[in-house]
MMTF fields as JSON, N, C-alpha, C and O atoms, coordinates in Angstrom:
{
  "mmtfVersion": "1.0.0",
  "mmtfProducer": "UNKNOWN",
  "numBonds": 335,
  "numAtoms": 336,
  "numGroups": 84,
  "numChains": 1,
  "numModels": 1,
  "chainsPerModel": [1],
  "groupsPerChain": [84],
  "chainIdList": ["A"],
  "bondAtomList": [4, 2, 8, 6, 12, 10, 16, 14, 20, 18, 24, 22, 28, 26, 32, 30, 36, 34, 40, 38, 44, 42, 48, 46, 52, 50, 56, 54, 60, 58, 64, 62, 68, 66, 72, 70, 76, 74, 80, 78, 84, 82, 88, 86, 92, 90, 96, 94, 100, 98, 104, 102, 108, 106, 112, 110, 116, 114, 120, 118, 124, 122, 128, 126, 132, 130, 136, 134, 140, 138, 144, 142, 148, 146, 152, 150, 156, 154, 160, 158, 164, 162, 168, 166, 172, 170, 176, 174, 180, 178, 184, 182, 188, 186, 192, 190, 196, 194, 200, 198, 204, 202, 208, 206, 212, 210, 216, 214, 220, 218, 224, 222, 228, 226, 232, 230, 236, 234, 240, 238, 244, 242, 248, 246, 252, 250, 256, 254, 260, 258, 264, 262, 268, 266, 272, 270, 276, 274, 280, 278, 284, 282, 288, 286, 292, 290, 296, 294, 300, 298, 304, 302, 308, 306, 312, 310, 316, 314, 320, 318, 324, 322, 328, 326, 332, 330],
  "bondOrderList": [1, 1, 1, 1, 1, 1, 1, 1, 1, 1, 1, 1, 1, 1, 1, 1, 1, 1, 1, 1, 1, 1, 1, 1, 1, 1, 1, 1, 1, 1, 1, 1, 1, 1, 1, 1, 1, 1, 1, 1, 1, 1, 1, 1, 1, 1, 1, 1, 1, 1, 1, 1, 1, 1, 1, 1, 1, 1, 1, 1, 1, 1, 1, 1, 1, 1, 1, 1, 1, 1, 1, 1, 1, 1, 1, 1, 1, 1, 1, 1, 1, 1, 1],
  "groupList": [{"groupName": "UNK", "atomNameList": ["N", "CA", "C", "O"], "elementList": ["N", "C", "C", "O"], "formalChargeList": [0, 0, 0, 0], "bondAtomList": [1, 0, 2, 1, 3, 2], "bondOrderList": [1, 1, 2], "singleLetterCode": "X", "chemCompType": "L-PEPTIDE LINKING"}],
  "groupTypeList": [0, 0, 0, 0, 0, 0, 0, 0, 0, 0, 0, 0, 0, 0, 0, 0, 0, 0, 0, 0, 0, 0, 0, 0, 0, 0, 0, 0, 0, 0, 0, 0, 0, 0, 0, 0, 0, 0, 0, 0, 0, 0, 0, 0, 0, 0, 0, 0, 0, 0, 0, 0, 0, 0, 0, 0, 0, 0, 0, 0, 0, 0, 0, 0, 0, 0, 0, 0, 0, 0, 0, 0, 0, 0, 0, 0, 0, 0, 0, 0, 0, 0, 0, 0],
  "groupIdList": [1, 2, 3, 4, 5, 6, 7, 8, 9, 10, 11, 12, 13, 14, 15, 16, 17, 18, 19, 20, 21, 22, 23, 24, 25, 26, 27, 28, 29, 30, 31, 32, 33, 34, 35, 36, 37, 38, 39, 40, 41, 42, 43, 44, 45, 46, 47, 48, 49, 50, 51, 52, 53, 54, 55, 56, 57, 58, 59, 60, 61, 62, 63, 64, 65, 66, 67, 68, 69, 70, 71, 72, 73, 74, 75, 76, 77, 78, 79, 80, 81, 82, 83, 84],
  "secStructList": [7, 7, 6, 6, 7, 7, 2, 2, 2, 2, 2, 2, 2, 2, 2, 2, 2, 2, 2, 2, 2, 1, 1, 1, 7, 3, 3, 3, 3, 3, 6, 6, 3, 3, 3, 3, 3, 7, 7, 7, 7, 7, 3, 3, 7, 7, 7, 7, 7, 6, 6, 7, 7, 1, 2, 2, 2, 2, 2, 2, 6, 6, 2, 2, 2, 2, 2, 2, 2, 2, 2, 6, 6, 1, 1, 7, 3, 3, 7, 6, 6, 6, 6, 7],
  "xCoordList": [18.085, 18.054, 17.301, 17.524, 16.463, 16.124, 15.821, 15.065, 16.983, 17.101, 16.069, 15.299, 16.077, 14.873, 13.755, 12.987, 13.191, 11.298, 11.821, 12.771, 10.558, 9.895, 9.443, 9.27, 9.425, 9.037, 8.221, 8.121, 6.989, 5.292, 5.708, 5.506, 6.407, 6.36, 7.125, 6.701, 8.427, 8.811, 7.868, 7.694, 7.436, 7.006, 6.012, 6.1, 5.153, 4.374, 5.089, 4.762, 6.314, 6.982, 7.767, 7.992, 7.978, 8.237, 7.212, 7.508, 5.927, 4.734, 4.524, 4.223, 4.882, 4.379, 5.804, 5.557, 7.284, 8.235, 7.404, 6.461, 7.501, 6.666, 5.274, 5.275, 4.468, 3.688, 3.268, 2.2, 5.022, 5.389, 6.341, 6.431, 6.957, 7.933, 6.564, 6.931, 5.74, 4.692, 4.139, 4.118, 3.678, 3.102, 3.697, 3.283, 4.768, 5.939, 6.012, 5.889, 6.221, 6.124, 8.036, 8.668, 8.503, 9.927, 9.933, 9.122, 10.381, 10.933, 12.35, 13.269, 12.273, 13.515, 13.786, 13.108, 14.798, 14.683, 15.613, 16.805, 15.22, 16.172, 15.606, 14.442, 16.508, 16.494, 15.419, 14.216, 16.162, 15.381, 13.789, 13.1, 13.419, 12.299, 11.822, 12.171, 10.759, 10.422, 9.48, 8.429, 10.104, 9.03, 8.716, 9.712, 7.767, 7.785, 7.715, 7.087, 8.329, 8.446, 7.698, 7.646, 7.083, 6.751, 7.305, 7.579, 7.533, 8.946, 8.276, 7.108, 8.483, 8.241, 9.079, 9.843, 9.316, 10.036, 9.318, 8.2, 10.461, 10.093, 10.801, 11.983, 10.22, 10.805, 10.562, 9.401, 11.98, 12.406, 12.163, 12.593, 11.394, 12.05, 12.346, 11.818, 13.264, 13.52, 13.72, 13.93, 13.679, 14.129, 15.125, 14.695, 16.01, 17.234, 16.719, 15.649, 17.227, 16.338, 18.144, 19.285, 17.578, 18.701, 19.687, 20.82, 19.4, 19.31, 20.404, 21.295, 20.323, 20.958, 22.983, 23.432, 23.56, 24.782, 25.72, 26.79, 25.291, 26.212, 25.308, 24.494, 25.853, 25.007, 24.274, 23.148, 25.09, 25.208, 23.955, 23.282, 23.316, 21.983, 20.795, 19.748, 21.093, 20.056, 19.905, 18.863, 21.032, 20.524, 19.925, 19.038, 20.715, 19.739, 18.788, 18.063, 18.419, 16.085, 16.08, 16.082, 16.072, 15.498, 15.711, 14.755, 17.009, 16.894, 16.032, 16.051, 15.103, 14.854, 13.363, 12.63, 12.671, 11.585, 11.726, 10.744, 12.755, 13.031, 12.228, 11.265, 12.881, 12.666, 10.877, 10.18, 10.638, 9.434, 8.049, 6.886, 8.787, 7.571, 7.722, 6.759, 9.557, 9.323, 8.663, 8.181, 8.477, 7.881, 6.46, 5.821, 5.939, 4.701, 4.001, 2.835, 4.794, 4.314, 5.372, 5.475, 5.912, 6.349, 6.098, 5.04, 6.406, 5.836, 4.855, 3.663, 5.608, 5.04, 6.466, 7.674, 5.81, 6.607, 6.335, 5.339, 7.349, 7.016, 7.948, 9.172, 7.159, 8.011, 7.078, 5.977, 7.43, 6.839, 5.988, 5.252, 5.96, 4.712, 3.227, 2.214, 3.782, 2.845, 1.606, 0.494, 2.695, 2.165, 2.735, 2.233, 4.367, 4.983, 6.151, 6.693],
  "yCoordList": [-3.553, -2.235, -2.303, -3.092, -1.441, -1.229, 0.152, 1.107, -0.284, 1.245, 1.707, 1.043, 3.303, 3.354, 3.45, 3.943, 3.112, 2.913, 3.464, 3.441, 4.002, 5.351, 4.099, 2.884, 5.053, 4.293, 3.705, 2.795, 4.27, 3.619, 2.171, 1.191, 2.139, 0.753, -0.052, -1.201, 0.389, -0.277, -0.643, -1.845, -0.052, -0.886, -1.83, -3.007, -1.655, -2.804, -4.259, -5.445, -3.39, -5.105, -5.783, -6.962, -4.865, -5.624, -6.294, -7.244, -5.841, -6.16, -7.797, -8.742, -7.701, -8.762, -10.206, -11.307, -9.817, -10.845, -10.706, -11.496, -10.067, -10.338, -11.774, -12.786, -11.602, -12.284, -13.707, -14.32, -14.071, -14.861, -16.039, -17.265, -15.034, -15.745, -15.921, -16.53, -15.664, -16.212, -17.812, -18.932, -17.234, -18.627, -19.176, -19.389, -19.543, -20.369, -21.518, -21.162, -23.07, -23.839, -24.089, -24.381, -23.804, -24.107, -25.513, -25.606, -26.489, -27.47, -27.229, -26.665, -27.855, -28.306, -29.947, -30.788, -29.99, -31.725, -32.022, -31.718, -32.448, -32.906, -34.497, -34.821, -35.075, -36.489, -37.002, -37.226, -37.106, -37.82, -37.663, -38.293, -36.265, -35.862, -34.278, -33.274, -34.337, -32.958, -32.355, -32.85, -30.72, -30.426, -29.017, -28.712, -28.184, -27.435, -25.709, -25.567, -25.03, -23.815, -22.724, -22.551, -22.002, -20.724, -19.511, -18.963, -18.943, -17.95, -16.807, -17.023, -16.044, -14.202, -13.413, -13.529, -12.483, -10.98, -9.594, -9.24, -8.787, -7.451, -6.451, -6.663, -5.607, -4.875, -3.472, -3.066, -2.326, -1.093, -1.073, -2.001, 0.104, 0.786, 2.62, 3.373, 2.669, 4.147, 4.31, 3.37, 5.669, 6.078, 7.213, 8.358, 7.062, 7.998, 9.391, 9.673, 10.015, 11.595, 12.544, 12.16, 13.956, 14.567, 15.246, 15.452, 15.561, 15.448, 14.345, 14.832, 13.164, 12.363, 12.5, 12.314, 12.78, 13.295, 11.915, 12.07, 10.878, 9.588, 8.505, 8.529, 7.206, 6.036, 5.642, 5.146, 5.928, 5.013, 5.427, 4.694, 7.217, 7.938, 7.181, 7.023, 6.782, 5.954, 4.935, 4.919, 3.824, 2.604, 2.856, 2.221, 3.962, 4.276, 4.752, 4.78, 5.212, 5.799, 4.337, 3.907, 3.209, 1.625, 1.429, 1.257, 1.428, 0.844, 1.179, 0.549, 2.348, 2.915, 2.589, 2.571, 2.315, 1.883, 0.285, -0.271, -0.482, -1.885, -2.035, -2.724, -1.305, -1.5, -0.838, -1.071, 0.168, 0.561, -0.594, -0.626, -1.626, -2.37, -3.483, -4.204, -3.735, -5.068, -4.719, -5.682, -3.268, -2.436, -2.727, -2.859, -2.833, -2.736, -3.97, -4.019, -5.161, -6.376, -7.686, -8.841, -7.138, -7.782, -8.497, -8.992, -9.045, -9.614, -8.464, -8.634, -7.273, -6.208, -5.227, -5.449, -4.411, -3.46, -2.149, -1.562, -1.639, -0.054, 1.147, 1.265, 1.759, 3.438, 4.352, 4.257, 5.343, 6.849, 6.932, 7.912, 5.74, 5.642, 5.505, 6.188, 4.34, 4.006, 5.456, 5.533, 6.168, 7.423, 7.369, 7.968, 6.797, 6.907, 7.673, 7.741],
  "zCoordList": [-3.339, -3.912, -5.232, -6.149, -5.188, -6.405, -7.282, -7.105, -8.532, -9.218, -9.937, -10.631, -9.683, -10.561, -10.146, -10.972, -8.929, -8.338, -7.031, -6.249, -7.283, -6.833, -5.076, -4.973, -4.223, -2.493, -2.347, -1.524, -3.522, -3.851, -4.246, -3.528, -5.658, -6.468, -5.349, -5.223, -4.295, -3.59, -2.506, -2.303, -2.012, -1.122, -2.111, -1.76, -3.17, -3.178, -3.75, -3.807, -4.153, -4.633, -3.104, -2.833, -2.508, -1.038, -0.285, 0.439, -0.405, 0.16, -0.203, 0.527, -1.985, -2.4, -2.459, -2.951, -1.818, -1.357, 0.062, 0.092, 0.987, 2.431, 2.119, 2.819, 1.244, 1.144, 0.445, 0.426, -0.326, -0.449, 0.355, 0.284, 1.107, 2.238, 3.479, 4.484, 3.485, 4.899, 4.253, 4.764, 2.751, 2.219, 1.486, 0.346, 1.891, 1.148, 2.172, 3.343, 1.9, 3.346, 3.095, 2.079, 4.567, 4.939, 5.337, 6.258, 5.125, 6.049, 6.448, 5.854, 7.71, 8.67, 8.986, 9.577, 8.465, 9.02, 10.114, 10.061, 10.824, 12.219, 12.919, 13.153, 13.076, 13.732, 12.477, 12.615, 11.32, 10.227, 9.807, 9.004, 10.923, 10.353, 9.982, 10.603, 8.577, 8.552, 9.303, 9.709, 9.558, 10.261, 9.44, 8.783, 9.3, 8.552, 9.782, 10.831, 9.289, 10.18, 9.206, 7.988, 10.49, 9.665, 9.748, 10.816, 8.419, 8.555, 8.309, 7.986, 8.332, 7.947, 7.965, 8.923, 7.173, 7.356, 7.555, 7.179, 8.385, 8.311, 7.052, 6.784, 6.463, 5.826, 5.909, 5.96, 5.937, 6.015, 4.469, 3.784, 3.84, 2.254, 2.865, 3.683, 2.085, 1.808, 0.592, -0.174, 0.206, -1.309, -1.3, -1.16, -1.395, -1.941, -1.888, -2.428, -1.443, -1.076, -1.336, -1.079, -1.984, -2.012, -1.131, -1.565, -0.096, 1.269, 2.043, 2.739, 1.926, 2.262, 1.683, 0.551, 2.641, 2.592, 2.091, 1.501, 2.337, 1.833, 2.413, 3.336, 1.278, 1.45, 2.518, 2.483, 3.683, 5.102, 5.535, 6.259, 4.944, 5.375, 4.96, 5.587, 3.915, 2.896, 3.854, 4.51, 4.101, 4.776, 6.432, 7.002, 6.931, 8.308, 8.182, 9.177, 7.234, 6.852, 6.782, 7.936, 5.759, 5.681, 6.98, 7.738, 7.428, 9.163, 10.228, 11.285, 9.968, 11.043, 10.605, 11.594, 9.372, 9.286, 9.426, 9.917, 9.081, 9.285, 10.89, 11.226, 11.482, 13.117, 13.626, 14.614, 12.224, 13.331, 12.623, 13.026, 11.249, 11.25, 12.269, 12.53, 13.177, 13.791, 15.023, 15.619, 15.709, 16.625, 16.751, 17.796, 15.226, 14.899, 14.791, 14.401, 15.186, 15.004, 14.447, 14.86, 13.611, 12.733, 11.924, 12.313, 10.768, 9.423, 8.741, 8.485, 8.508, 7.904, 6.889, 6.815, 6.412, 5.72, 5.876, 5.452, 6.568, 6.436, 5.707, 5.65, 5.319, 4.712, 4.559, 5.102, 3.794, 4.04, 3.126, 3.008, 2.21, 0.653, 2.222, 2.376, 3.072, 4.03, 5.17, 5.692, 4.981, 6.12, 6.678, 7.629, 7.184, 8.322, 8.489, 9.592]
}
């Protein structure tokens, strides 16, 4: 959560954890050896709208873009700053 920013500044500070967790190297070690995995996330933003009758509304708008960037590929971020 973040208080305060506007859907724009969110998504680009989400854009820019998305683009750290791709080029970040993970290791896994198993049977005494490393192996390195490549990880990614999807990310939902919403922004608090007046409209929204209680919290749970807020997290189903993020949920529902969560799902249309893993729709969309995944290892992306989507919200309504986006056009969607």
């Amino acid at each position: 959560m973040l208080r305060e920013t506007g859907v724009e500044i969110a998504t680009v500070l989400t854009e820019r954890m998305r683009r750290a967790v791709e080029d970040a190297p993970f290791k896994c070690k198993r049977s005494r050896r490393d192996y390195l995995v490549d990880v990614n996330i999807s990310v939902g933003v919403a922004e608090l709208e007046p409209h929204f009758e209680t919290p749970d509304k807020l997290l189903e708008e993020a949920d529902r873009f969560l799902y249309r960037a893993k729709n969309a590929g995944r290892n992306r971020v989507e919200s309504k700053a986006l056009g969607a």
